[in-house]
C-alpha positions in Angstrom: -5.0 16.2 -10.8 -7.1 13.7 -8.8 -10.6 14.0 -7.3 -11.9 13.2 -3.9 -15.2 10.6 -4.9 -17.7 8.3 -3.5 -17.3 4.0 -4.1 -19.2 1.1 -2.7 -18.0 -1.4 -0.5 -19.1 -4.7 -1.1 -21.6 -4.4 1.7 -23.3 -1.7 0.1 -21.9 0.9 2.4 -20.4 4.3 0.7 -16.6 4.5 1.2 -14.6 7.8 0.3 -11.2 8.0 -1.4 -8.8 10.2 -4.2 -8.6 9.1 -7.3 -6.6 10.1 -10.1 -7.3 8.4 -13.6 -4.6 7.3 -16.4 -4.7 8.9 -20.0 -5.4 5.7 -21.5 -9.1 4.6 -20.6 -7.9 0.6 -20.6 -5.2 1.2 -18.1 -4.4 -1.3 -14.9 -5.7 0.1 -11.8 -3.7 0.7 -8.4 -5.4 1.0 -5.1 -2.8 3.1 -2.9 -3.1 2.8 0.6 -2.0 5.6 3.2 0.2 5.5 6.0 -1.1 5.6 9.6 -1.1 9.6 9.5 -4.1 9.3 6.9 -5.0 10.1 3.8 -2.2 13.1 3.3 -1.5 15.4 0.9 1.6 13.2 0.2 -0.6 9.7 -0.3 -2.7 12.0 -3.2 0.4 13.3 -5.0 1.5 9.3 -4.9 -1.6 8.3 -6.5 -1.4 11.3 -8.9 2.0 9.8 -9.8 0.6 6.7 -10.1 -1.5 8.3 -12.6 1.1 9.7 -14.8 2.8 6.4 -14.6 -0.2 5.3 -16.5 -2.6 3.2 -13.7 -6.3 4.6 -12.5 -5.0 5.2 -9.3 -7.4 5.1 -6.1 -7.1 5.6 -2.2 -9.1 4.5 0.0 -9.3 7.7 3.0 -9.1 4.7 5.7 -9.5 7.1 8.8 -12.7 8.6 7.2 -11.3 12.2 6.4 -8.8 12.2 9.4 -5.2 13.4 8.7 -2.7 13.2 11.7 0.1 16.1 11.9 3.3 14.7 11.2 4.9 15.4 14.6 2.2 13.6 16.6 3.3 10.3 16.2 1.2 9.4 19.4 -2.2 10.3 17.9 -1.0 8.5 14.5 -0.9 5.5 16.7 -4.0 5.9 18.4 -5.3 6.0 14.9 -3.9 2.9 13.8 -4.9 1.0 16.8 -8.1 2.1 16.3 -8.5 1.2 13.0 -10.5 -2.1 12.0 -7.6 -4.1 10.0 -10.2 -6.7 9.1 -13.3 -4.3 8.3 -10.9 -1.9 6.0 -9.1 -4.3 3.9 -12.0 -6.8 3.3 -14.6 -3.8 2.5 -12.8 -0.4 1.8 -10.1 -1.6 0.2 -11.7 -4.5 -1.9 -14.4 -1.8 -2.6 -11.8 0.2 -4.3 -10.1 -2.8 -5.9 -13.6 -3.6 -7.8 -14.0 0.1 -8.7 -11.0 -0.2 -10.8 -11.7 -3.5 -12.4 -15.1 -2.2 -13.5 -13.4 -1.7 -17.2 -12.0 -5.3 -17.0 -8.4 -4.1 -16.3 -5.9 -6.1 -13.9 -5.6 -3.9 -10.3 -2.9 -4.1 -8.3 -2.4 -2.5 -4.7 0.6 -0.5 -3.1 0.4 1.1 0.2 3.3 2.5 2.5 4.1 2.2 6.3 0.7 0.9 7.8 -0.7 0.7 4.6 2.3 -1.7 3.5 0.8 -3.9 5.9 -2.8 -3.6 4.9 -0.8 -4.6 1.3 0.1 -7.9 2.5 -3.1 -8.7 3.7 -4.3 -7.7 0.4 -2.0 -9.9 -1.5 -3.3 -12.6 0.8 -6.9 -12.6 0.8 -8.4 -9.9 -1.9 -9.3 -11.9 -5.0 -9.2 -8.6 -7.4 -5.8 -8.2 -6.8 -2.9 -9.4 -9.4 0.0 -8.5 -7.9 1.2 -5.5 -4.8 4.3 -3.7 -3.5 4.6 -2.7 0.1 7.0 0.5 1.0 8.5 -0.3 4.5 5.1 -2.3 5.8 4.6 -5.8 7.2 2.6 -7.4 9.3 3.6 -7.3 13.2 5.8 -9.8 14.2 3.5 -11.0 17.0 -0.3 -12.3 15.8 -3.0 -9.5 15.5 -5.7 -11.6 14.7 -8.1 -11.6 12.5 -5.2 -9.2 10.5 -2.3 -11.2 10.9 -1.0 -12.6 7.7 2.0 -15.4 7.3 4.1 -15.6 4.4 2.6 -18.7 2.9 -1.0 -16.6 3.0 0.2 -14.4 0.2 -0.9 -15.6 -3.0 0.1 -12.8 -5.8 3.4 -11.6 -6.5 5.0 -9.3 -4.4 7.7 -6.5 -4.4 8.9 -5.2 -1.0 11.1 -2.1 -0.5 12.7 -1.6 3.1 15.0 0.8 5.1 18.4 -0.4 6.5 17.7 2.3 9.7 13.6 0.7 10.3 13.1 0.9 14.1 9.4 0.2 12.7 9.9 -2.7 10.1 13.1 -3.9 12.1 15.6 -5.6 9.1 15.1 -8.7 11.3 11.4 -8.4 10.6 12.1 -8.2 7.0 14.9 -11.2 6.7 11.9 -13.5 8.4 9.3 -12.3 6.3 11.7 -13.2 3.3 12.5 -16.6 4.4 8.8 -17.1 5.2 8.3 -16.7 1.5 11.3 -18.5 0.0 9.8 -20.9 2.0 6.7 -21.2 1.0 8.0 -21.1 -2.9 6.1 -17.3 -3.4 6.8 -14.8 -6.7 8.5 -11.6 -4.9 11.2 -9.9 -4.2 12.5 -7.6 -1.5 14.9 -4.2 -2.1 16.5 -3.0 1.1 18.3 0.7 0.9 20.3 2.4 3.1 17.6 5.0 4.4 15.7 5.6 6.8 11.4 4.3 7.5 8.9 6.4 5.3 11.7 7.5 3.2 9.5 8.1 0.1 7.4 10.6 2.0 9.1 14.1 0.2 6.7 15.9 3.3 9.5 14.7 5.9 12.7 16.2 5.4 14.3 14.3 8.2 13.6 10.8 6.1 13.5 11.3 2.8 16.2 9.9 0.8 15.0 11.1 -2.7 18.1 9.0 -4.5 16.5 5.7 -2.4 12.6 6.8 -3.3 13.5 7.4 -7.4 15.4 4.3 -7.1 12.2 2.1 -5.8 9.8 3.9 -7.5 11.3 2.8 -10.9 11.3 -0.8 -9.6 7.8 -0.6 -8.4 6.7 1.0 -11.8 8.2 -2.1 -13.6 7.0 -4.5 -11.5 3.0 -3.3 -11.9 3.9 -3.2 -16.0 5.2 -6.7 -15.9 2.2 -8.0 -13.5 -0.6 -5.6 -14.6 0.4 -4.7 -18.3 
């Protein structure tokens, strides 16, 4: 239902993403933001859910059109290391965040795996945004400047949804994270299942734990009503 279009960052460069619109022509937008394999088939039928759910629902194609098999988790890293945290958040992403609020409607960001963690810096330093929900992303533990972001950075509210069996977001990870925001007094909170990392992604039958994904989905939907409208 979505379409692939053209959007400008805010320093004037063109920037390419999917986008699938709500019925309502008021509704909240979502920017959804891919996981390190790129901007997948599975990303799009997330934002056109998104869609249905009732947001104007964009992504951001990060990797500039490049989609990395699922079973080459090697070149899906090379990808991500490659990637300019800083360059993509501040300009592609915040380019997509004033797309949406060009009809005066909040936005709001999601993103899962490494785009979880291109969330949080979003909830940290993207003024468009009003409130985000990572799927099984953080920031690494150790600093990656000029991407790392600390709990007390994050300044809108934030919903978090993590797997038990992470060997990517370790629970460790995620129980510092938390406390990091208790902490710091922030609005969030975090849902842990027992699952296993990236499993909303229906593409990989080895992860996906459809009883986990319906189950944070619903939470994630209610959270952007409650924070969006």
């Amino acid at each position: 239902m979505g379409v692939s279009i053209t959007f400008k960052r805010p320093d004037g460069h063109d920037a390419q993403g999917y986008l699938a619109n709500a019925a309502a022509g008021d509704a909240p937008g979502l920017v959804v933001i891919q996981e390190w394999w790129g901007l997948s088939e599975q990303i799009k039928a997330m934002v056109d859910r998104f869609a249905l759910a009732g947001c104007d629902a964009l992504a951001p194609d990060l990797y500039g059109g490049k989609v990395v098999p699922y079973h080459d988790a090697d070149a899906a890293g090379k990808e991500m290391s490659s990637l300019d945290f800083l360059d993509a958040t501040s300009q592609s992403v915040r380019g997509a965040a004033q797309y949406l609020a060009r009809n005066g409607a909040k936005v709001g960001i999601a993103g899962f795996c490494m785009g979880g963690w291109v969330t949080v810096i979003g909830a940290a330093h993207i003024p468009e945004f009003a409130a985000a929900v990572t799927f099984y992303g953080l920031p690494p533990a150790e600093a990656v400047k000029p991407a790392d972001v600390k709990p007390a950075d994050v300044k809108i509210p934030l919903q978090g949804h993590f797997a038990n069996r992470d060997d990517w977001v370790a629970p460790a990870r995620v129980d510092d994270f938390e406390a990091g925001l208790n902490a710091a007094g922030k609005s969030f909170e975090f849902f842990r299942y027992d699952a296993d990392h990236a499993f909303a992604n229906e593409q990989r039958a080895s992860v996906h734990d459809r009883h986990a994904t319906e189950l944070a989905w619903s939470r994630a939907i209610a959270f952007f009503k409650k924070h969006l409208g």
